[in-house]
C-alpha positions in Angstrom: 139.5 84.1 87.3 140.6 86.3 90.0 137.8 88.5 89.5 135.7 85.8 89.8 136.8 84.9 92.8 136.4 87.9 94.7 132.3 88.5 93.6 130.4 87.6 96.2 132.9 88.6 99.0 131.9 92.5 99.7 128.2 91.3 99.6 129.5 88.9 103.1 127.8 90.1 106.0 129.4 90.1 109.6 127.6 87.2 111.3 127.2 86.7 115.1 129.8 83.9 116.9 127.3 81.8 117.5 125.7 81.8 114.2 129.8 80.4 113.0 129.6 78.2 115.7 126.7 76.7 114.8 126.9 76.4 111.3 130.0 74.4 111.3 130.5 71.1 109.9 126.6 70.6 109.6 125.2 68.1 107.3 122.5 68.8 104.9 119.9 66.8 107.0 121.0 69.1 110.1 120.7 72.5 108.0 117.4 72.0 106.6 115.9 71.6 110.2 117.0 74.8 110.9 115.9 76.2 108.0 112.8 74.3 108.3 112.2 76.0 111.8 113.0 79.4 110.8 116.3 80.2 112.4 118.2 79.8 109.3 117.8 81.4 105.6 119.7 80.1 103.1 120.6 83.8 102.3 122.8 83.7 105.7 123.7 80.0 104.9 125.3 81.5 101.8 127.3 84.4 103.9 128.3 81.7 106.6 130.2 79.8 103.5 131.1 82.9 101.3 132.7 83.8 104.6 134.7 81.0 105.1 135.9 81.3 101.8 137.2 84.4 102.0 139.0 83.7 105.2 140.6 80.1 104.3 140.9 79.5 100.6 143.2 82.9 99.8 144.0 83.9 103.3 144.8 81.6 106.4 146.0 78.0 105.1 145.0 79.1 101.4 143.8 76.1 100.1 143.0 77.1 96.9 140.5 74.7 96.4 138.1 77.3 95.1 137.9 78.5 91.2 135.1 80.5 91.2 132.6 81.8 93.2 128.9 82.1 91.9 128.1 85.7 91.7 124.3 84.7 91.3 124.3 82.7 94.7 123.0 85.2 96.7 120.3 85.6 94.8 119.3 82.5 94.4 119.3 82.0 97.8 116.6 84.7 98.0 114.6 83.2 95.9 114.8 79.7 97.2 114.1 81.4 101.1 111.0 83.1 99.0 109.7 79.7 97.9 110.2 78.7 101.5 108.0 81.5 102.9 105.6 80.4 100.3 105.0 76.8 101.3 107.0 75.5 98.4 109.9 73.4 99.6 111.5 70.9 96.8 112.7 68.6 98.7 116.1 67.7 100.6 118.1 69.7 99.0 116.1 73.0 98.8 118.4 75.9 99.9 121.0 74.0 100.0 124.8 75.4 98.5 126.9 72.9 96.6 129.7 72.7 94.6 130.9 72.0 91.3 134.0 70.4 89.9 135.0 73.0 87.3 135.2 70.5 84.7 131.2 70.4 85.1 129.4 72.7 83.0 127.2 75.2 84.7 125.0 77.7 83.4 125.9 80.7 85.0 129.0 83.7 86.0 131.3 80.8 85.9 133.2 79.5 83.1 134.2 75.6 83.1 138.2 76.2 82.6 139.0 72.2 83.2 141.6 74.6 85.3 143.8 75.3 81.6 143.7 79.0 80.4 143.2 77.5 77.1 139.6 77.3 78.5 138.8 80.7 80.4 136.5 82.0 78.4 134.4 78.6 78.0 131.4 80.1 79.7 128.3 77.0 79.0 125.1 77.9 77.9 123.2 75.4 79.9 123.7 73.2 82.6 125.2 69.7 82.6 122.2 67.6 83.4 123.8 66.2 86.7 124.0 70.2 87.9 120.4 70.4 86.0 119.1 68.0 88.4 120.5 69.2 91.5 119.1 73.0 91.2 115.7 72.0 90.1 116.0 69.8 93.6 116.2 73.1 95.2 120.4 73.0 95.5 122.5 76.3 95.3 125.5 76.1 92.9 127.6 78.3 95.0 130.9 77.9 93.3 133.5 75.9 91.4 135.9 74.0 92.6 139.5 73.7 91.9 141.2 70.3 90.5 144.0 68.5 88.6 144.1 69.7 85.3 142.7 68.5 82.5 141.1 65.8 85.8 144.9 64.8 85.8 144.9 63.6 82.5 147.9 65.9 80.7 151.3 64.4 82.2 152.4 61.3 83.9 154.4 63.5 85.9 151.7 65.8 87.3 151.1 66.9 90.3 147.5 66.4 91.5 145.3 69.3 92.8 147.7 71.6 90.6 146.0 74.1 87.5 147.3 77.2 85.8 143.7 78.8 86.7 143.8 77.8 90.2 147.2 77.1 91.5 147.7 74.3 94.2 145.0 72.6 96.0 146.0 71.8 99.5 145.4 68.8 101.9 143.5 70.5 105.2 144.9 68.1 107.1 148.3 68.6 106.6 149.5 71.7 104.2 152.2 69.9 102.4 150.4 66.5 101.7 148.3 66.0 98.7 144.4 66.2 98.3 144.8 64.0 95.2 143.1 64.1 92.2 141.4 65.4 90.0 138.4 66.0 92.4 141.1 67.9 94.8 139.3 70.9 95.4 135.8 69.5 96.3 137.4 67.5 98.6 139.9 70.1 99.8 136.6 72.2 100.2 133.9 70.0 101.8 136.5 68.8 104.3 137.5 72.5 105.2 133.5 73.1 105.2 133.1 75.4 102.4 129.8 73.8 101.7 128.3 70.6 103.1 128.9 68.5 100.1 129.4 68.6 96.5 130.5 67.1 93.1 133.2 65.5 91.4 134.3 63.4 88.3 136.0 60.2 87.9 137.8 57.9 85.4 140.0 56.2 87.6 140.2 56.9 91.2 139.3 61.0 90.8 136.4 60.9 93.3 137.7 57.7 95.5 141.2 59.3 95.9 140.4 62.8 97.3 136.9 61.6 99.0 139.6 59.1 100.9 142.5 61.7 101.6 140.5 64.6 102.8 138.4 62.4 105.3 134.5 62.7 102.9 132.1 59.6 101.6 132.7 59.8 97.8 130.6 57.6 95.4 131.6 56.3 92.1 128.1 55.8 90.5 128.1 52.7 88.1 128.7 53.4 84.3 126.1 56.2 82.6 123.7 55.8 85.1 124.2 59.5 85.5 124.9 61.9 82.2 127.9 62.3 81.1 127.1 65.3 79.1 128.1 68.8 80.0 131.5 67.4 81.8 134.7 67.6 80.1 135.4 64.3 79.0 138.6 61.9 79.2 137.2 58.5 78.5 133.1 58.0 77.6 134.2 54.3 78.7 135.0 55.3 82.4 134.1 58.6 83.0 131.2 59.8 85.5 130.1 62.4 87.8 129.3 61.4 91.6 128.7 63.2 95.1 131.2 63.8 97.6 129.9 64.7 101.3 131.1 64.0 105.0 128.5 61.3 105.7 126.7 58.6 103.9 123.0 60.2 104.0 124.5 63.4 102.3 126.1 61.4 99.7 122.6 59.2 98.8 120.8 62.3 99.2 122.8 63.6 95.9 122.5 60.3 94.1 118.3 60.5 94.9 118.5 64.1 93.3 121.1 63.0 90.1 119.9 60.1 89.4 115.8 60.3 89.2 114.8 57.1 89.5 112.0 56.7 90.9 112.1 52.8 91.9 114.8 53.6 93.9 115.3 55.5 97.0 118.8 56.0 98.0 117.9 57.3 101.5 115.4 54.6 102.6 117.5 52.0 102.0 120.4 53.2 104.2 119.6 51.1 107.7 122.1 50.4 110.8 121.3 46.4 110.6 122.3 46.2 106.7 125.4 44.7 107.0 123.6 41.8 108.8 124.9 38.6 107.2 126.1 40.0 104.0 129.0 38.0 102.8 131.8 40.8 102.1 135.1 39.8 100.3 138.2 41.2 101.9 141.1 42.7 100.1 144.4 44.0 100.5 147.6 45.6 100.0 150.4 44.0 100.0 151.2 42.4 103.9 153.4 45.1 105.7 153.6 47.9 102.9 151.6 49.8 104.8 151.9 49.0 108.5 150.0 51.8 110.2 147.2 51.8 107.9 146.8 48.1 108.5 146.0 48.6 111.8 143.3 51.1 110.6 142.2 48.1 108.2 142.2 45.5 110.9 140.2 47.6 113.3 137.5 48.4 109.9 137.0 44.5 109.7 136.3 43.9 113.2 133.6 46.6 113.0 132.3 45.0 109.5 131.9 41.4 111.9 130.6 43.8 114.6 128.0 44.9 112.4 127.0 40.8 111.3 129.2 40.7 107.8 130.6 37.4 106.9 134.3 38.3 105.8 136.0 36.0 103.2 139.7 37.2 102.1 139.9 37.7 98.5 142.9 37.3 96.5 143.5 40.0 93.6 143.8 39.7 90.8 147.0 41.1 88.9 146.4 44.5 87.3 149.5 44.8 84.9 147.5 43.7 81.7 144.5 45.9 82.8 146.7 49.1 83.2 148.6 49.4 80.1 145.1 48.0 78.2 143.4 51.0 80.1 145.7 53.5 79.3 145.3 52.8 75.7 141.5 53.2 75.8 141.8 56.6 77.5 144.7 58.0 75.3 142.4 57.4 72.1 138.7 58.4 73.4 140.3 61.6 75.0 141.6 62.5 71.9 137.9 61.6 70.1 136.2 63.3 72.9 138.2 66.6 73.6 138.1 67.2 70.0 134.5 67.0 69.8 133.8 68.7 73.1 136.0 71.8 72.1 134.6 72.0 68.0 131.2 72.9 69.6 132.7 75.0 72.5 131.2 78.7 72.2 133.1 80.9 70.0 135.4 82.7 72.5 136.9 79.4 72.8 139.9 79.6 70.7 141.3 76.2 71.1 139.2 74.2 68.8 141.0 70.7 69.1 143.7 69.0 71.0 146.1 69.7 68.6 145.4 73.6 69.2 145.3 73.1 72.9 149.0 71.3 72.5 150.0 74.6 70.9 148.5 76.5 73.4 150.4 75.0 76.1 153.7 75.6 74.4 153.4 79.1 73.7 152.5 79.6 77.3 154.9 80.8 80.0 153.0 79.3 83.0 151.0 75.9 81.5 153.7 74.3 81.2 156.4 75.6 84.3 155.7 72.6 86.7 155.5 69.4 84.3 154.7 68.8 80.8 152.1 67.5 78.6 153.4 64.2 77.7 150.2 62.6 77.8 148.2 65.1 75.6 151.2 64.1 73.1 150.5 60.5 73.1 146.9 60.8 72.6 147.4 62.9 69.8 149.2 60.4 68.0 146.4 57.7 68.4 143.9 56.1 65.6 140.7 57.0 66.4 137.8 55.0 67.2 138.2 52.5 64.4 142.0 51.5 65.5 142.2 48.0 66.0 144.7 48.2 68.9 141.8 50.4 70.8 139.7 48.3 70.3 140.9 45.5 71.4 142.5 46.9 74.5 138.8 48.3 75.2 137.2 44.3 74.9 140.7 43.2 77.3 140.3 45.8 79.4 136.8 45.5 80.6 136.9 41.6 80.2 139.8 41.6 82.8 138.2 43.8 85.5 135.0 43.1 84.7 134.3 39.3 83.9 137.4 37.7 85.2 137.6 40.2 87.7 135.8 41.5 90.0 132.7 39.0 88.8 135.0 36.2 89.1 135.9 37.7 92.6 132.1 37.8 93.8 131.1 35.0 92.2 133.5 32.7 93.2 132.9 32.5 96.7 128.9 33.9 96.2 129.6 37.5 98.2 127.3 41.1 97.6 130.3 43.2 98.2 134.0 43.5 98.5 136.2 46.0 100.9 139.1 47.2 100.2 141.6 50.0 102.0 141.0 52.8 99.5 144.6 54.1 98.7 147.3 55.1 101.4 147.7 57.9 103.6 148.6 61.4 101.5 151.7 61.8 100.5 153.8 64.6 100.1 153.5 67.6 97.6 156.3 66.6 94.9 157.5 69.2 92.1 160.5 67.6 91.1 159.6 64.1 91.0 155.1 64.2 90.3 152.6 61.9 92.2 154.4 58.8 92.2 152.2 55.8 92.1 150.6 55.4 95.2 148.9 51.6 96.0 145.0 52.0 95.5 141.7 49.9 94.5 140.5 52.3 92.2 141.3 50.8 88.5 139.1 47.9 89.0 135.8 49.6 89.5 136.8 52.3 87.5 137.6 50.0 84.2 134.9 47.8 84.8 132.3 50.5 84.8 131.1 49.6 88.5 130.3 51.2 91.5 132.9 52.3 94.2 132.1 54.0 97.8 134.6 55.1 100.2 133.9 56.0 103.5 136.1 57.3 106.3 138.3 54.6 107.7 140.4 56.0 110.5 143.6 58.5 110.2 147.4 57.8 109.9 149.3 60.2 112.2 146.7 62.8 111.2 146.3 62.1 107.3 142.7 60.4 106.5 142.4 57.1 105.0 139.3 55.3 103.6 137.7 52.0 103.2 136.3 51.1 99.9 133.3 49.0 99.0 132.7 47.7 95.6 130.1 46.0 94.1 128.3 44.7 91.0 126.6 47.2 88.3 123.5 49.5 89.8 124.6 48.3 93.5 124.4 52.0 94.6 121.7 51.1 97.1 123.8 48.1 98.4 127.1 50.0 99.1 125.7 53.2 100.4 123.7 50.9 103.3 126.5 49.2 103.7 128.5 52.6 104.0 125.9 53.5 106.7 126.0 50.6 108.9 129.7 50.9 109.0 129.7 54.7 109.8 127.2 54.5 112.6 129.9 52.1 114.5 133.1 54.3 113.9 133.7 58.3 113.9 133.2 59.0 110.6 134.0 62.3 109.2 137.2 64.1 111.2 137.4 67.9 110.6 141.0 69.2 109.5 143.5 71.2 111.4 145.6 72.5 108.8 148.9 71.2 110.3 151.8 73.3 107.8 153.4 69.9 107.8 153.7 66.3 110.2 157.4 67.6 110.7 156.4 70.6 112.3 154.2 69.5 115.1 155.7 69.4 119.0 155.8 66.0 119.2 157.7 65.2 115.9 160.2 67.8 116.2 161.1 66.8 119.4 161.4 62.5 118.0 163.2 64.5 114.9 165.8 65.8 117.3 166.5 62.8 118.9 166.3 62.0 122.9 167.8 64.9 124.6 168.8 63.6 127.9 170.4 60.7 125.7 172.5 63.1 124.2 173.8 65.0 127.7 177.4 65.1 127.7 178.2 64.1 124.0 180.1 66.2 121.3 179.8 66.5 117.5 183.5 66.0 116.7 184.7 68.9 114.7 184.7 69.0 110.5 188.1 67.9 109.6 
């Protein structure tokens, strides 16, 4: 994998100051006008982000949010700046580099390792059609991203952002924090501009969560609307691919490429005036859990009535019953769906069912250093598809967030939308103790199938937080103008300063220390 990595980076040419300058933090709307005019190839777009790389995902902070670089970028580049010259433009997205969760299959230099070295040699032999879709739109696959292994699905006691292929996938914002998962390292990457947007995968909050924590607009397309072949799956109930980018445009601009339907037009629809009288039910975390972030919440709402939105508080429902129903369903269709993904994995894939990747794990000396694989244990002791208990938590689980959940929710008090704080503030990087369970409003969405866009909210002593709007099935259109109304009022997007740690900056050592002049003329009594 380390070979991989380094491809691409001898071929980096030095580019001017002002080129850097210029290129940084621009959205995909911004860089096609300049390639457009002629000032910009996507050959040098290539170097500006190959360069970046180099110097911040190993070196500098080291993010590692970076698997693998695509050794065939350069050249596709070239012939997408040919096409150009030519008169042929695609669209949008032509000449544009992205990147791939590596849990996404892409046809190329790149295996998709799910981040386990039970998968390193699991090189695809065609594109997922998601990735299909997005280089016939003209999009560059530059590289593959870095994640939680197995999308966070082998231990409760993981720690996100963390694989044996790529080590630890750190928060820009502050070093020791958490990106979250499993999409940690196209998060970690688009915030730290590595490339102007790209793609993750969700089952339950792996888009939301890191789109959220590292500061991006991350969409949770509803249920199949895009393919789930060609991505490692956890749960055919839940799981989906979906864009993550640092504004709204970027984000529908992936969804018009993925999702090929031609009725609908992501990017037309998105309009300052569209939160005009939309009635928008409000919820929340639980009063003072979170005090800072509330203020972040507060100051979101008054920008949502700002903006014409009709705000009705919501009360939520209680997700005890949907959780342990949920994590029934995705014990037994990951074990259904690994085993059939790895039985017709190519042949250098020795691991040829869960059992075998179990076995795997154990005989290595670094899978299983940090935390286990209790999870893959439990879902190798379920049924199978015809169990009765799976089934029934499958009809209870989607009944309780779907019908008498977030249905009942919009129904009951006739609103288009709900918002929601996303999930808190990152917390710390934990090796001892795992992720903990941080408050969110992923599950619901997530279970129910719908769709879920965050949006950048505000920050929490430097730490991103989002604001999350949810809405009935195929409501894409809905929540991305809604998305964009609220992002033309606020900030948006904030770019990272790779702070080592909150701890360490001038401010907070000096509060750490305590008030010095307070402290004139004490003493520490000596240790008895």
């Amino acid at each position: 994998m380390l070979r991989a990595l380094s491809v691409g980076f001898s071929l980096v040419l030095a580019l001017p100051a002002w080129s850097e300058q210029a290129l940084s933090n621009k959205s995909i709307g911004e860089l096609q006008q300049e390639l457009t005019s002629g000032r910009l190839t996507s050959e040098r777009l290539v170097q500006y982000y190959l360069k970046r790389i180099q110097a911040m995902d190993r070196q500098g902070p080291s993010l590692h949010a970076i698997i693998a670089l695509n050794p065939d970028a350069l050249a596709a580049a070239r012939a997408l700046d040919r096409e150009r010259r030519e008169h042929h433009v695609r669209g949008p997205l032509h000449g544009i580099p992205l990147l791939i969760k590596d849990n996404i299959e892409t046809m190329d230099h790149m295996p998709t390792t799910v981040g386990s070295l039970a998968l390193a040699d699991n090189f695809a032999t065609q594109d997922a059609p998601v990735v299909a879709s997005l280089r016939a739109a003209g999009a560059i696959i530059l590289g593959k991203t870095n994640l939680s292994e197995w999308a966070n699905f082998r231990s409760g006691h993981s720690i996100s952002g963390w694989t044996a292929i790529g080590g630890l996938t750190r928060n820009p914002y502050v070093l020791d924090r958490t990106a979250c998962g499993s999409s940690s390292g196209t998060a970690a990457a688009v915030a730290a501009d590595f490339a102007s947007a790209g793609l993750g995968s969700e089952t339950d909050g792996s888009i939301t969560c890191p789109s959220s924590i590292n500061g991006l607009v991350g969409l949770k397309p509803t249920l199949k609307l895009l393919s789930q072949s060609g991505i490692v799956p956890v749960a055919h109930s839940q799981d989906t691919a979906g864009p993550m980018a640092r504004n709204v445009t970027d984000t529908a601009l992936l969804m018009n490429a993925m999702a090929g339907n031609a009725t609908i037009d992501y990017v037309a629809g998105l309009k300052a005036d569209a939160l005009k009288d939309k009635r928008i039910g409000v919820l929340r975390f639980k009063a003072d859990s979170h005090p800072e972030m509330e203020v972040q919440y507060e100051r979101a709402l008054a920008h949502l009535r700002a903006a014409g939105a009709v705000l009705v508080e919501v009360e939520t429902p209680d997700m005890t019953a949907i959780g342990a129903d949920e994590l029934k369903v995705l014990l037994n269709e990951f074990k259904t769906g690994i085993n059939a993904y790895l039985a017709a994995a190519p042949a250098a894939v020795r691991t040829r069912d869960l059992q075998q990747v179990i076995e795997f794990d154990r005989a290595s000396p670094y899978e299983l250093q940090i935390f286990g694989q209790d999870i893959f244990e439990q879902a190798q002791a379920t049924k199978g598809p015809d169990d009765a208990d799976y089934r029934t938590a499958l009809v209870n689980s989607k009944r309780l967030a779907g019908v008498e959940g977030l249905d009942k929710m919009l129904a009951g008090q006739h609103l288009e939308l709900l918002v929601a704080p996303t999930t808190t503030a990152a917390w710390r990087v934990d090796i001892v103790n795992g992720d903990g369970n941080a408050d969110s409003y992923t599950t619901l969405a997530a279970v129910a199938g719908y769709p879920h866009l965050t949006v950048p909210m505000g920050q929490v002593q430097g730490l991103p937080v989002g604001l999350s709007f949810i809405g009935a099935p195929h409501t894409e259109a809905l929540l991305l103008a809604a998305g964009y109304a609220y992002e033309k009022r606020t900030p948006g997007f904030v770019a990272p300063r790779y702070i080592a740690s909150l701890e360490s900056t001038a401010a907070n050592r000096s509060a750490l220390g305590g008030h010095e002049q307070s402290r004139r003329g004490t003493r520490t009594a000596p240790v008895q």
